[in-house]
C-alpha positions as a LaTeX table, in Angstrom:
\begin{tabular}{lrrr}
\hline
Residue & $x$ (\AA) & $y$ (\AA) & $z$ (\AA) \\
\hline
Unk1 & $-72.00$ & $-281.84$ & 38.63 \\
Unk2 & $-75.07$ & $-283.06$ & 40.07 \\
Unk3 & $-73.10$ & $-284.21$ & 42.73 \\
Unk4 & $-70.93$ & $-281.12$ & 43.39 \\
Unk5 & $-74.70$ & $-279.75$ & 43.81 \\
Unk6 & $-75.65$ & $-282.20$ & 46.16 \\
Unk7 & $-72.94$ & $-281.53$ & 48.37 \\
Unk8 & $-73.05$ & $-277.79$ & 48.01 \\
Unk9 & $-76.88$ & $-277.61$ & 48.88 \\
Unk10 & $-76.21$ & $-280.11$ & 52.20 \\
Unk11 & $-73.45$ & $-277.57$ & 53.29 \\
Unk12 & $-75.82$ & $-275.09$ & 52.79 \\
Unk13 & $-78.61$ & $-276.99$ & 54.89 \\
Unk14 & $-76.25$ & $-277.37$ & 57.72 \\
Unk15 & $-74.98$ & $-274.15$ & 57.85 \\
Unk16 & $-78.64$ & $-273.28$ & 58.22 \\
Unk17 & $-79.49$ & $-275.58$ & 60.90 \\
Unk18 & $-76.37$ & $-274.03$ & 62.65 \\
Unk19 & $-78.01$ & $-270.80$ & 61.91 \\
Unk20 & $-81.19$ & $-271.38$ & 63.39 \\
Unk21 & $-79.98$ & $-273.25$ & 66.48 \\
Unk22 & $-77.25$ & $-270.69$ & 66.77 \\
Unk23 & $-80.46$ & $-268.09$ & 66.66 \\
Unk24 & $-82.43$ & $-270.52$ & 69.16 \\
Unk25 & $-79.86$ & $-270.65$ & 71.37 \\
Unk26 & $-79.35$ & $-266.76$ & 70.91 \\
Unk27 & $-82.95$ & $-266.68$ & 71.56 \\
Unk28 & $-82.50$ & $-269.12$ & 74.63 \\
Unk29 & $-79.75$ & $-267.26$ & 76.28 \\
Unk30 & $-81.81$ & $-264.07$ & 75.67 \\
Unk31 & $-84.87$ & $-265.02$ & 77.52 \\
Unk32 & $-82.78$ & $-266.90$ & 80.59 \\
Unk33 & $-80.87$ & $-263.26$ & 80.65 \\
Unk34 & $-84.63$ & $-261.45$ & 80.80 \\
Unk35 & $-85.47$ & $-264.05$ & 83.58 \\
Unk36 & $-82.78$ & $-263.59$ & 85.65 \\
Unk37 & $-82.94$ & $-259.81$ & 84.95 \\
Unk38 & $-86.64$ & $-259.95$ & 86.35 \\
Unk39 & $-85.51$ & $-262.84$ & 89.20 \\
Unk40 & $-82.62$ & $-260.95$ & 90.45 \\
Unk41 & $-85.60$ & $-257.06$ & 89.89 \\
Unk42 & $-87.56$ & $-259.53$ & 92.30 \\
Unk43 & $-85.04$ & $-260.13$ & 94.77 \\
Unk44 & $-84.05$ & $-256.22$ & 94.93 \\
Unk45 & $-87.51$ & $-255.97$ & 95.28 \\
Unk46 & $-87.77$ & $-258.20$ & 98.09 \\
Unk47 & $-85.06$ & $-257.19$ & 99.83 \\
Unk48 & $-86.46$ & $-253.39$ & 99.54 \\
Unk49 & $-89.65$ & $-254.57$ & 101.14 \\
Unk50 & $-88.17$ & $-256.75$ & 104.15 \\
Unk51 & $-85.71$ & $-253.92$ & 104.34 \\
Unk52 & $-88.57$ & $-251.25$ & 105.07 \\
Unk53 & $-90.39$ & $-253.59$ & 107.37 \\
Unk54 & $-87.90$ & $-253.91$ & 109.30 \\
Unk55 & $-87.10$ & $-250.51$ & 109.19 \\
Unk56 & $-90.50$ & $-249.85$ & 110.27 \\
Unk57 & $-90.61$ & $-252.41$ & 113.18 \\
Unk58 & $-86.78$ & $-250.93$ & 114.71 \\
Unk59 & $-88.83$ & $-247.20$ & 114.13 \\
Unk60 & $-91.65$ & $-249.08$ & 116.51 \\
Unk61 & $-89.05$ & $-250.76$ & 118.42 \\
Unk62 & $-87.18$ & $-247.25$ & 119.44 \\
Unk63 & $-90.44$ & $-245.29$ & 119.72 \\
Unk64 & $-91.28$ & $-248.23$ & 122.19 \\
Unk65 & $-88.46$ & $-247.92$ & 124.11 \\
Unk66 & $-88.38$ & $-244.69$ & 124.21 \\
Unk67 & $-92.18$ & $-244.01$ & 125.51 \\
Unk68 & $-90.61$ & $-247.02$ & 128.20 \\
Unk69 & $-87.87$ & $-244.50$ & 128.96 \\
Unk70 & $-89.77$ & $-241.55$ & 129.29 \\
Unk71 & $-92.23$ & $-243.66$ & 131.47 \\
Unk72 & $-89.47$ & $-244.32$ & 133.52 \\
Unk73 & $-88.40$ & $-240.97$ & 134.18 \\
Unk74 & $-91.58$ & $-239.79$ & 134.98 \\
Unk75 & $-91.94$ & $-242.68$ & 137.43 \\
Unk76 & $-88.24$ & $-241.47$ & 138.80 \\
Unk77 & $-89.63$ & $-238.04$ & 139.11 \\
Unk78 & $-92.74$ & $-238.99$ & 140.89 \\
Unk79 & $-90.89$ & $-241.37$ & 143.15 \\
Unk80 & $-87.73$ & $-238.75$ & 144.17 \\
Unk81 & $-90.67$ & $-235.85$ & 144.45 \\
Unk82 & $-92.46$ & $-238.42$ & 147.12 \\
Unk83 & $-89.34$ & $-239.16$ & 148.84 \\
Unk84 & $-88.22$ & $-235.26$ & 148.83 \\
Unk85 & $-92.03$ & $-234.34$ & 150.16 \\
Unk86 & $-91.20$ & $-237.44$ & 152.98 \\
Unk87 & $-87.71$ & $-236.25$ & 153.61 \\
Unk88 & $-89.15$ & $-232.94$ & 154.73 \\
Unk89 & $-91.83$ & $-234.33$ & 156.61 \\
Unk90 & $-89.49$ & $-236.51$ & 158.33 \\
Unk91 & $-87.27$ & $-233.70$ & 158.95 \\
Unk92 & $-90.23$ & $-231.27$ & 160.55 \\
Unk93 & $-91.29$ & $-234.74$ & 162.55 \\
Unk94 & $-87.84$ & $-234.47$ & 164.18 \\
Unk95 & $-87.61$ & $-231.16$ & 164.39 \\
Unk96 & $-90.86$ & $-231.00$ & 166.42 \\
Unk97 & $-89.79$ & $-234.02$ & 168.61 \\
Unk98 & $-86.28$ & $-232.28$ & 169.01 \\
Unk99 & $-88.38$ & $-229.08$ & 170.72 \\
Unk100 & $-90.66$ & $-231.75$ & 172.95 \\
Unk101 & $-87.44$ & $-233.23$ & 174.00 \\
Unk102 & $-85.44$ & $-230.06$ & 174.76 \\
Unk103 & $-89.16$ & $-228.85$ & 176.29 \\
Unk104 & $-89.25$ & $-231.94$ & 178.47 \\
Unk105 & $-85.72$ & $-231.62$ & 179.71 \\
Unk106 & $-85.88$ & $-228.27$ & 180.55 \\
Unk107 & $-88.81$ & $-229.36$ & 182.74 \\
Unk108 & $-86.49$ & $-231.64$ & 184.26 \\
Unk109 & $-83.89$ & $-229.75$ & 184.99 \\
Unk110 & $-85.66$ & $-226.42$ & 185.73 \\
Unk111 & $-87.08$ & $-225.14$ & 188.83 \\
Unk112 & $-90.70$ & $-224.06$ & 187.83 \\
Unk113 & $-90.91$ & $-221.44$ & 190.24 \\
Unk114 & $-86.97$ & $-219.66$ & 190.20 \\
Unk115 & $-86.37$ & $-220.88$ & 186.80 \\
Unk116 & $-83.08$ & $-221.90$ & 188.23 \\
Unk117 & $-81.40$ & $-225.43$ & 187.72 \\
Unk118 & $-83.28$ & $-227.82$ & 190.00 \\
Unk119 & $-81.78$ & $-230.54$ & 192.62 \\
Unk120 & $-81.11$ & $-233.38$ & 189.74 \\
Unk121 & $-79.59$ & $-231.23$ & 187.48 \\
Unk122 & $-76.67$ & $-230.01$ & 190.11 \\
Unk123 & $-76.74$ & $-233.61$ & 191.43 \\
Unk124 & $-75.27$ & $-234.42$ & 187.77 \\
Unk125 & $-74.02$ & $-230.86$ & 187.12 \\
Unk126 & $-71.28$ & $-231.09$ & 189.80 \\
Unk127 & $-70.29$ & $-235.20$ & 188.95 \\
Unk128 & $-69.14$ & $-233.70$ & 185.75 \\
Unk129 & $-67.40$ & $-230.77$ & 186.74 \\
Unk130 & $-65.42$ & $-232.39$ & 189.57 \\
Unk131 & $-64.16$ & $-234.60$ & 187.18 \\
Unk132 & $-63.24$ & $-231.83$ & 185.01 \\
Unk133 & $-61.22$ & $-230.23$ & 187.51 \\
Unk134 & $-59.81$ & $-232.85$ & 188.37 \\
Unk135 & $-58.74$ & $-233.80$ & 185.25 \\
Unk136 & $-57.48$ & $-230.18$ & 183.87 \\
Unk137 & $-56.38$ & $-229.45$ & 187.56 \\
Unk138 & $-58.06$ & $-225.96$ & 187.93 \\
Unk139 & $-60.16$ & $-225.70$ & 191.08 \\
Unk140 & $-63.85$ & $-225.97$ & 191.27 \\
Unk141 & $-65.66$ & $-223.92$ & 193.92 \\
Unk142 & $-69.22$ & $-224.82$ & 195.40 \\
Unk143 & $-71.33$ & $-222.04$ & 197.20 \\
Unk144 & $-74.75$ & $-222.71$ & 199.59 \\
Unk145 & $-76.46$ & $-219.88$ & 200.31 \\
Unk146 & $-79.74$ & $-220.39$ & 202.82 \\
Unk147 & $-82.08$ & $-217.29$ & 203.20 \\
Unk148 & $-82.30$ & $-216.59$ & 207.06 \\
Unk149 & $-85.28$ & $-217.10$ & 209.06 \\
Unk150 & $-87.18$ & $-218.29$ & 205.63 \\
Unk151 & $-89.84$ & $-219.96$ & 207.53 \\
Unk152 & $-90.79$ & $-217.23$ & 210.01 \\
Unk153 & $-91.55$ & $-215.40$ & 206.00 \\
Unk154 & $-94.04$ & $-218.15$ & 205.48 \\
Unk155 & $-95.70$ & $-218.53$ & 208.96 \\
Unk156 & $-96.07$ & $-214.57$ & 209.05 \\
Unk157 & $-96.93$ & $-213.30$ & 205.65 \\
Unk158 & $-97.95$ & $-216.72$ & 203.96 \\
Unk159 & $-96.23$ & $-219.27$ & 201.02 \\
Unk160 & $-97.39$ & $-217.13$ & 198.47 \\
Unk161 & $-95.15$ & $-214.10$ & 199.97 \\
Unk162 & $-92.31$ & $-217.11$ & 200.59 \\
Unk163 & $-92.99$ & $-217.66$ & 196.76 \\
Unk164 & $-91.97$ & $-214.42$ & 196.10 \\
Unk165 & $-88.49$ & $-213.96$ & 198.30 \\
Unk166 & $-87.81$ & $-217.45$ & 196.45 \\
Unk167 & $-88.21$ & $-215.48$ & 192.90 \\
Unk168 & $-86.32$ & $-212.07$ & 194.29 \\
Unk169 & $-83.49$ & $-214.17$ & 195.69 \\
Unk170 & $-83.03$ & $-216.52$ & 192.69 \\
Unk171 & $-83.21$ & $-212.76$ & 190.42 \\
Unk172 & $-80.00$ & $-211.65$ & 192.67 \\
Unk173 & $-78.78$ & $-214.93$ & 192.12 \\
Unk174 & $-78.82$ & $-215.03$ & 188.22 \\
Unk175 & $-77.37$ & $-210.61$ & 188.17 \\
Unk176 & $-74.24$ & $-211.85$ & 190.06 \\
Unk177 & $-73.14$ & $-214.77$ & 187.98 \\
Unk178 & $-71.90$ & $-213.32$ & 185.07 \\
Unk179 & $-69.78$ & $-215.95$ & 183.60 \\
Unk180 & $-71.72$ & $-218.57$ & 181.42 \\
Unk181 & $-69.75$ & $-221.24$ & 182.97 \\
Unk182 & $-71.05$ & $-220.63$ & 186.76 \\
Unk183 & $-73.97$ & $-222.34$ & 187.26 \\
Unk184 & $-77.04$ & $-222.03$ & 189.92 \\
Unk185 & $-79.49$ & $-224.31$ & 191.24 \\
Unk186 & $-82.33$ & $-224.61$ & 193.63 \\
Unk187 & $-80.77$ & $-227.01$ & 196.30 \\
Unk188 & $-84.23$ & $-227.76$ & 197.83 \\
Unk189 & $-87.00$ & $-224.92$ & 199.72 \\
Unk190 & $-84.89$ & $-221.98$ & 200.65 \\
Unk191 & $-81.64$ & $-223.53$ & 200.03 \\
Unk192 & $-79.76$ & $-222.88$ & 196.63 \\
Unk193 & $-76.10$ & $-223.91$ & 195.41 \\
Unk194 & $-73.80$ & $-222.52$ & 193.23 \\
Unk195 & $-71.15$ & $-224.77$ & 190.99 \\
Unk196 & $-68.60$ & $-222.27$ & 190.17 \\
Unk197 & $-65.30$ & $-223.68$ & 188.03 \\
Unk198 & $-61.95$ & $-222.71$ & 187.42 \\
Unk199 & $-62.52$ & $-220.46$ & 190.85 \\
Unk200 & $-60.43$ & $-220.50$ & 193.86 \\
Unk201 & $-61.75$ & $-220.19$ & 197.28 \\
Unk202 & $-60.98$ & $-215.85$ & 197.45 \\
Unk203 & $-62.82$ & $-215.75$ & 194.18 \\
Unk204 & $-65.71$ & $-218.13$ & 195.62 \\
Unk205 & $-65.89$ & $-215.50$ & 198.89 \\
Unk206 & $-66.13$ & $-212.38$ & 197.15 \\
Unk207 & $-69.17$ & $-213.92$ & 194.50 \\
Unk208 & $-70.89$ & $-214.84$ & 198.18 \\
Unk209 & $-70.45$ & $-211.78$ & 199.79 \\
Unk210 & $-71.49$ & $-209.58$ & 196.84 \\
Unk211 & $-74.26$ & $-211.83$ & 196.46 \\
Unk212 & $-75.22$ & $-211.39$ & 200.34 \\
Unk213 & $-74.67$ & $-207.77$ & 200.26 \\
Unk214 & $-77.09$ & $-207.86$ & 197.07 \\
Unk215 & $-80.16$ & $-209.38$ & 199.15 \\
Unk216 & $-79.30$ & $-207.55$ & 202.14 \\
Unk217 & $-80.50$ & $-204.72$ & 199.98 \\
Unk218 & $-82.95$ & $-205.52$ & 198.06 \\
Unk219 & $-86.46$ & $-205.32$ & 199.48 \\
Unk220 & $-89.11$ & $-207.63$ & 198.42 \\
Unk221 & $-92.56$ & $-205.92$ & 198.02 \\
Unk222 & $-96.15$ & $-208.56$ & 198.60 \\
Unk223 & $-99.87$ & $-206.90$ & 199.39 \\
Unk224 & $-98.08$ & $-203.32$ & 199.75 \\
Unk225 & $-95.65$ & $-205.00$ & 202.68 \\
Unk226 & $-92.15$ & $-204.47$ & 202.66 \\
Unk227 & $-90.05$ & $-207.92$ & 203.61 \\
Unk228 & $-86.49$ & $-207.68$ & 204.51 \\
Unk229 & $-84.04$ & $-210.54$ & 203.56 \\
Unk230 & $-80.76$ & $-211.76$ & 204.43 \\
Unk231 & $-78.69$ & $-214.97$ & 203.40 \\
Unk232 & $-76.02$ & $-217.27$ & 204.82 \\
Unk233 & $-73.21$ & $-218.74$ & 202.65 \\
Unk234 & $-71.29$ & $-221.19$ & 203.34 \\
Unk235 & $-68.35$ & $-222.01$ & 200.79 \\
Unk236 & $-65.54$ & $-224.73$ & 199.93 \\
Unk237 & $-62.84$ & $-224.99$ & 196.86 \\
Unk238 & $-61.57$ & $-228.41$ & 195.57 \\
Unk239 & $-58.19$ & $-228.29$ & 194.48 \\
Unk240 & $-57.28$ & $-231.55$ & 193.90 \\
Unk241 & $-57.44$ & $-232.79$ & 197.34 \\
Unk242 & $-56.26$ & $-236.38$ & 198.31 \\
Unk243 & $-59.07$ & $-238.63$ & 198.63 \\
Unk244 & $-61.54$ & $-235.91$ & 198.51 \\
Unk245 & $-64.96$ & $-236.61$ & 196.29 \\
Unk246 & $-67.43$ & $-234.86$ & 194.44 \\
Unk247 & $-69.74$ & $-235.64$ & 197.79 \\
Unk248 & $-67.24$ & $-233.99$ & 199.95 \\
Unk249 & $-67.31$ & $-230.46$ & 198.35 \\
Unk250 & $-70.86$ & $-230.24$ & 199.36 \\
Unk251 & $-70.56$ & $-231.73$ & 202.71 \\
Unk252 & $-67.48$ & $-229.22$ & 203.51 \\
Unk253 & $-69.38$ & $-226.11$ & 201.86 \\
Unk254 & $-72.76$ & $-227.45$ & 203.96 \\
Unk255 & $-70.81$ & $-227.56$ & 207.26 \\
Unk256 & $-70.01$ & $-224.24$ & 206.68 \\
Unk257 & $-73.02$ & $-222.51$ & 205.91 \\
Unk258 & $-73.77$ & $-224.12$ & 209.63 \\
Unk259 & $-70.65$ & $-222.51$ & 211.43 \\
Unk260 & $-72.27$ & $-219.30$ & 209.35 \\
Unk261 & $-75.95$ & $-219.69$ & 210.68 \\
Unk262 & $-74.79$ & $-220.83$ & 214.20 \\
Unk263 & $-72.50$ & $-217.37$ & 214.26 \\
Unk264 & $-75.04$ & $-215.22$ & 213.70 \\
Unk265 & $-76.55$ & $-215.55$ & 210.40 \\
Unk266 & $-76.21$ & $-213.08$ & 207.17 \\
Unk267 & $-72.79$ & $-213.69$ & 206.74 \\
Unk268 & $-70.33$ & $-216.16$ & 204.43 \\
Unk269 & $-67.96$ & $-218.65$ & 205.79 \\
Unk270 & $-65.28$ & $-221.42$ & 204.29 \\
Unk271 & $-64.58$ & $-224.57$ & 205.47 \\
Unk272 & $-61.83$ & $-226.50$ & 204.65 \\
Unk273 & $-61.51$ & $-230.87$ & 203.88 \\
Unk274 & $-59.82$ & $-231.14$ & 206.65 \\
Unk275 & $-62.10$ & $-230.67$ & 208.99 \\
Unk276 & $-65.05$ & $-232.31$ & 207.05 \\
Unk277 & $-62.77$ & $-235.53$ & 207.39 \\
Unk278 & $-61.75$ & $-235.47$ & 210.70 \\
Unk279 & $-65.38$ & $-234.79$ & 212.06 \\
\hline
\end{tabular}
């Protein structure tokens, strides 16, 4: 009996010890659950804070860059408002050298008392025109008009009063060409040429005689005297000629206006390249 007790009380003791180290090991796992509970609180934690810093430095980070890029496109603003501001500086720079240049070649080219093309201008002026004719095969007329007994106007009433036939004759000149294309020149003193293209020789005549009939009439008043004036003309045509130059036209048109002053002055004559090249 004793024995059955014996037993009975050392199941009982073991079943006890399982109890409590069942409970300690309850208690165990309990308090490892709390600590990884409050480990893995820690972590979240953790991870919340190095989330919001970085957070905060990528806010810095893109406030940063975009201060940079504002910079920038105030500097780009600046920069194309400076180059704009040069641009049109520039562009007034050349405008004002364009008007000097067109200023200074008009000086070149311009007879500063008739206003009228000057010797180097028709000395280029009829180069280019020759060629043109000859190219497009239309005919290019040349005209030299010489105002008659110009320097007995000088030795009588003085160069001032030969000044002013110069600007009367060059004023006839300018009312009888009417096309844009003819153009007039002061040859050299009282001697003046006119480079008329795309005109034959019977168009060339009547421009000269309408143009001598035109000073014939006009009168030129100086110091309340009355001066009379007449021209000579003499005129040639290029059409294509054989062997005939730029040079020749004026030499044929020249020898001309001598056959015209030699016959009696104040009238137009033609010559032909014929002639020119057999004298």
């Amino acid at each position: 009996m004793i024995s059955l007790f014996n037993r009975s009380t050392s199941y009982l003791f073991i079943v006890a010890i399982l109890v409590v180290i069942l409970s300690i090991i309850q208690l165990v796992v309990q308090f490892s659950s709390l600590t990884l509970l409050l480990l893995i609180m820690a972590l979240f934690m953790a991870l919340l804070v190095f989330s919001q810093e970085k957070n905060t430095k990528n806010a810095l980070a893109s406030n940063a860059t975009d201060q940079h890029v504002e910079n920038e496109v105030q500097d780009n603003d600046e920069l194309e408002s400076k180059v704009q501001e040069r641009t049109l500086e520039l562009n007034i720079a050349l405008q004002e050298l364009e008007e000097v240049n067109k200023e200074l070649e008009e000086k070149n080219t311009l007879d500063d008392l008739t206003g009228l093309y000057n010797r180097r201008f028709y000395d280029q002026k009829i180069l280019a025109e020759y060629r043109r004719s000859r190219r497009n095969l239309t005919p290019l007329s040349l005209v030299i008009l010489d105002i008659d007994h110009f320097k007995k106007v000088n030795d009588t009433y003085g160069h001032l009063a030969g000044d002013e036939c110069l600007i009367v004759v060059a004023a006839c000149i300018k009312s009888c060409l009417r096309r844009s294309a003819d153009i007039s020149c002061r040859y050299g003193g009282e001697e003046f040429c006119l480079i008329l293209p795309e005109t034959d020789s019977q168009g060339a005549l009547a421009l000269a005689e309408e143009l001598r009939e035109s000073i014939a009439s006009c009168q030129v008043s100086y110091n309340n005297t009355i001066i009379s004036l007449t021209i000579s003309c003499g005129v040639s045509t290029y059409l294509q000629q054989k062997d005939v130059q730029a040079e020749h036209l004026f030499a044929a048109a020249d020898q001309a206006l001598y056959q015209a002053k030699h016959n009696g002055r104040n009238q137009v004559r033609q010559q032909d390249f014929v002639k020119v090249s057999d004298s």
